[in-house]
N, C-alpha and C positions, 0 to 999 in steps of 0.2 A: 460837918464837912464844910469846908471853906465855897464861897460864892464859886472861882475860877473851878472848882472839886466837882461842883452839882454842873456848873454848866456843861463839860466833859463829861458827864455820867450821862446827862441828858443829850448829848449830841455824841455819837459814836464816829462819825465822819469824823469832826472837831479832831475826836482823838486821834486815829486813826494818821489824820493830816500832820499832827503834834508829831505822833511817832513817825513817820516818813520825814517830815523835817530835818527831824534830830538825825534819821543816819544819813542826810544829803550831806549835811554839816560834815559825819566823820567821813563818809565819801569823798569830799573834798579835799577833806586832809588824806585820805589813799591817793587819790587824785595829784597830788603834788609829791609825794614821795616815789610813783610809779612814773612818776613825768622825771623827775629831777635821776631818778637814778639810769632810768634808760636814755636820757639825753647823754648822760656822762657817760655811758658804759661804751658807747658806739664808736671804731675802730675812728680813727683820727685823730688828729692834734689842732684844736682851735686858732691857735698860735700860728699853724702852719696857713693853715684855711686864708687867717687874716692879714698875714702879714706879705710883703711882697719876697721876691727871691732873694733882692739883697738882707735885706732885714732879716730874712731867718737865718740866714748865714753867720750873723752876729750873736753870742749866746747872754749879753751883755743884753740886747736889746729882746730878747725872746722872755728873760726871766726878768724885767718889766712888765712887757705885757702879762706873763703870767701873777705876776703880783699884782698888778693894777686890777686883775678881773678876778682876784681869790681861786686862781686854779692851781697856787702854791700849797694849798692847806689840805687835809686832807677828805676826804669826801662829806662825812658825816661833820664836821665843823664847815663845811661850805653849805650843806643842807640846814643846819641852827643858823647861817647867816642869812642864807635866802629865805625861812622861815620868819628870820625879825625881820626882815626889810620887810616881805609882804604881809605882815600885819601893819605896816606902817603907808601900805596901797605902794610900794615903790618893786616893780617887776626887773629893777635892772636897766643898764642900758643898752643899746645896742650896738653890739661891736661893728655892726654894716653903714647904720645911719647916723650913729655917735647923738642920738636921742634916746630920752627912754622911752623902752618899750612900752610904758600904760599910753603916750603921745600917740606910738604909729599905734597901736591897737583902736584906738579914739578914731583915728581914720577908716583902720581896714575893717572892723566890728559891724560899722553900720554899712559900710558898703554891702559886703555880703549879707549883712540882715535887709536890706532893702530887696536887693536881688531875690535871695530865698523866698522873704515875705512875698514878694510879689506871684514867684512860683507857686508855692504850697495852697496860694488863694486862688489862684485860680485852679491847680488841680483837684480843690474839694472841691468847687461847685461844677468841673464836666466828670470829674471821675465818679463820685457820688451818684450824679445826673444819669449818666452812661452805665454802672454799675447795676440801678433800679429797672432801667428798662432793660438790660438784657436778662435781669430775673426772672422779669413777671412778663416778656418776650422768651421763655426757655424754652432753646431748642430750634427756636422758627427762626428765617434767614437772619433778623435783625439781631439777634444774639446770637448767629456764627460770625457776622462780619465784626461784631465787638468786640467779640473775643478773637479775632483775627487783630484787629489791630492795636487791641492791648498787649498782646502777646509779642507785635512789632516795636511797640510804644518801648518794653522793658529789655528789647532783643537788642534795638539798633545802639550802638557802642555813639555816650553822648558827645565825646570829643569829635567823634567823628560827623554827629549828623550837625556839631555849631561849626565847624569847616565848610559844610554845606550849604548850610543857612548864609554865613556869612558872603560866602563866595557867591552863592547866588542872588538874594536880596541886598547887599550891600553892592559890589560888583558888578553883576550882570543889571542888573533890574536899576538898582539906587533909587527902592522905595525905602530902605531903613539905612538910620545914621551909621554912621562910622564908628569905629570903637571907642572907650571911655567911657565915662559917667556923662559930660557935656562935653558943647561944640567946643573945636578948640578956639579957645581967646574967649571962652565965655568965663567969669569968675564962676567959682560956690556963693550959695546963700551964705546968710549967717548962720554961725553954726548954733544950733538949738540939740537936735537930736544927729545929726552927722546922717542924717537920708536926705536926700537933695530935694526931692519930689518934696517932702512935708516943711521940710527949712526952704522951699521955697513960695509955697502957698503960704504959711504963716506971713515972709517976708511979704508977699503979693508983689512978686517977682515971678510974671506968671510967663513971660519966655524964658525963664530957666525952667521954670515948673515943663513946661510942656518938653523942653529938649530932655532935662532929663528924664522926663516920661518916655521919652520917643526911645533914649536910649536904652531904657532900661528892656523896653519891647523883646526885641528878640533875643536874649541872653536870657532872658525870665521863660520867653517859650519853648526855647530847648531844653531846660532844666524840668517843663513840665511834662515834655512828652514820654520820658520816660515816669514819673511819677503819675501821670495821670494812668499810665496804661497797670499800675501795680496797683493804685486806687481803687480802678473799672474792676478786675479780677476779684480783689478780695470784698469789695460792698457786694457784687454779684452772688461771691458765694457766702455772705452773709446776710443777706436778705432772703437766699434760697432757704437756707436753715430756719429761721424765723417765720417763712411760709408754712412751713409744714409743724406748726407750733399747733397742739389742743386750742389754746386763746384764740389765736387767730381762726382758725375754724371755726371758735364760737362766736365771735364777733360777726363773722360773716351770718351766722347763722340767724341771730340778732335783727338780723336787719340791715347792721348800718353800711351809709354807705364808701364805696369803695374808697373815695378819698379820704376816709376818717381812719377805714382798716390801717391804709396805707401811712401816715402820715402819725396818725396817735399810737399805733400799736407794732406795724413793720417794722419804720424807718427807725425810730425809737430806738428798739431791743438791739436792730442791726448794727448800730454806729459804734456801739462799744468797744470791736475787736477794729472797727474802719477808725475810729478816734487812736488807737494805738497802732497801727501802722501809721496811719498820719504825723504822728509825733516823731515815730522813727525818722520817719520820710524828712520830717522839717530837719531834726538831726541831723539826717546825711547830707542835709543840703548845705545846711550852715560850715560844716568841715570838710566838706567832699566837694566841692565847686573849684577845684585848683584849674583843671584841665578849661573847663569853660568861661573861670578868670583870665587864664592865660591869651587864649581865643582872640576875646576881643579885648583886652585889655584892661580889664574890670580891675583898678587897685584893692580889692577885697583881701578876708585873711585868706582863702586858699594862695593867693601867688605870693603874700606875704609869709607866709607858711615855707611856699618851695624856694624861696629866694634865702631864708634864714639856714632852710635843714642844709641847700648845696653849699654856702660858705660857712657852716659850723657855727652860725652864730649863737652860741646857749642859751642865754638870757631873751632875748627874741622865740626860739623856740622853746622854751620852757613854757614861756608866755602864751603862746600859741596851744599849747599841751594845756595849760590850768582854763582856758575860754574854751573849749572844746570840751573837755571834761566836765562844767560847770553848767555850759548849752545840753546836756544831755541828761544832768542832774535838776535841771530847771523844766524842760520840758516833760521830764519823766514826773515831776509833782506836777505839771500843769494838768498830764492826764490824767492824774487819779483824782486831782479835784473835779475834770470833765467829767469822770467816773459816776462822781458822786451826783449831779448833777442830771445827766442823762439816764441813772438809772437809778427808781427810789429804792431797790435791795440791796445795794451798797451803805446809804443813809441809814439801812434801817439795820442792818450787822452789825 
């Protein structure tokens, strides 16, 4: 058996890892054939979308643009062409911005991953937090009021509580900025990673650091209060199951003490199914943030996203369909490697 043969024989994760790999890979290629054909299949004419009233009137100038964007050919040789381009990293341009698509992507990619990251981090450490103690509080008022208000946290409709937010902390109050990434007439850093906050500490360009901190603020904490409250729920009832575990009674039995129970043997076993919602959670965040882009203004991909689908831009939304797709195939291996890691029965299958 060859070296790379005995190492996979010896590590079951390893493989395991190999094989989830390998169908992200053909997933992605599902991924772009379910993107590309339901973008085409969808009632309207591009052509009509892009062009102005007089211009579509003209059939001279209609069946240019049709040609110039290969929506003269027919489906399945427009699918082999958009398949060579994007192995060549070229997504097309964009019939809205007359850029390619990989360019605004460059922009709106890390907008929204700044935003999300910044949600999803702070909803592990209070949903998690909030989650434990209304466990091991079950029943008594501090876990009725938790579950009161995670229950609100996943209830209140989020478009509606950043209208709130906004209107009252920016508006009434004017403790938080105004919409955007930055003040206005402030530049961006340099671009490194396209997050302003990290491209601006690297730069030590530390008044943009802080405005764009400032603005990231409340757009990052309405995104959490719904995800925190779905956090709180399920670590609760994941840590309840894990209490009433044989181990855990024996441990207690043991001796040890209670922060050991809690912390080497609870929290442990519990995060497995909390690490998989979580990842969901980062998912929905990263594709589902249109309504809260739109809000305050956040150029991210969700308004890039509703600003392509309402003018038919294809190649833009295609684009949007293969990052989306790809965000959900990346974070679905980030869990199973978390899998493997948080729990040794995994490693050892």
């Amino acid at each position: 058996m060859s070296g790379g043969g005995r190492l996979l024989a010896r590590h079951p994760l390893a493989r395991f890892l190999l094989r989830r790999t390998a169908v992200a890979v053909l997933l992605a290629f599902g991924v772009t054939l379910v993107t590309f054909v339901l973008t085409n299949v969808v009632p309207g004419d591009p052509a009509a979308a892009n062009l102005g009233q007089r211009a579509i009137g003209d059939p001279a100038v209609v069946d240019q643009f049709r040609k110039q964007h290969g929506l003269d050919q027919p489906l399945p040789a427009q699918y082999v062409t958009y398949l060579g381009h994007l192995f060549q990293g070229d997504l097309g341009e964009s019939q809205q911005t007359h850029q390619p698509v990989l360019t605004d992507l460059a922009t709106a990619v890390p907008a929204t991953l700044e935003l999300a990251g910044a949600a999803i981090a702070v909803s592990l450490v209070i949903g998690v937090a909030l989650g434990v103690v209304a466990a091991l509080r079950r029943d008594r008022l501090t876990d009725q009021l938790l579950r009161v208000v995670s229950l609100l946290g996943v209830s209140v409709p989020t478009f509606w509580l950043a209208l709130l937010a906004f209107y009252v902390f920016f508006y009434q109050l004017g403790v938080a900025p105004g919409s955007g990434r930055l003040a206005p007439g402030m530049a961006p850093p340099p671009y490194v990673t396209g997050l302003h906050t990290i491209d601006a500490a690297l730069a030590g360009q530390w008044p943009v650091f802080w405005s764009a901190a400032g603005h990231l603020v409340l757009p990052a904490l309405v995104l959490t209060a719904y995800t925190v409250g779905l956090l709180t729920r399920f670590t609760r009832s994941a840590v309840l199951d894990v209490l009433g575990q044989d181990y855990v009674r024996a441990a207690r039995a043991k001796g040890l003490p209670g922060r050991t129970v809690l912390l080497q043997y609870v929290l442990r076993a519990a995060l497995v199914p909390v690490v998989t919602i979580a990842g969901l959670a980062f998912g929905a965040l990263l594709s589902g943030t249109v309504l809260v882009e739109s809000i305050f203004a956040w150029p991210g991909l969700g308004a890039y996203a509703y600003r392509s689908a309402t003018t038919l831009d294809l190649p833009a939304v295609m684009g949007v369909g293969l990052v989306v797709g790809i965000v959900y195939l990346t974070v679905n291996l980030a869990v199973d490697v978390l899998y493997g890691v948080i729990d040794p029965r995994v490693r050892v299958q």
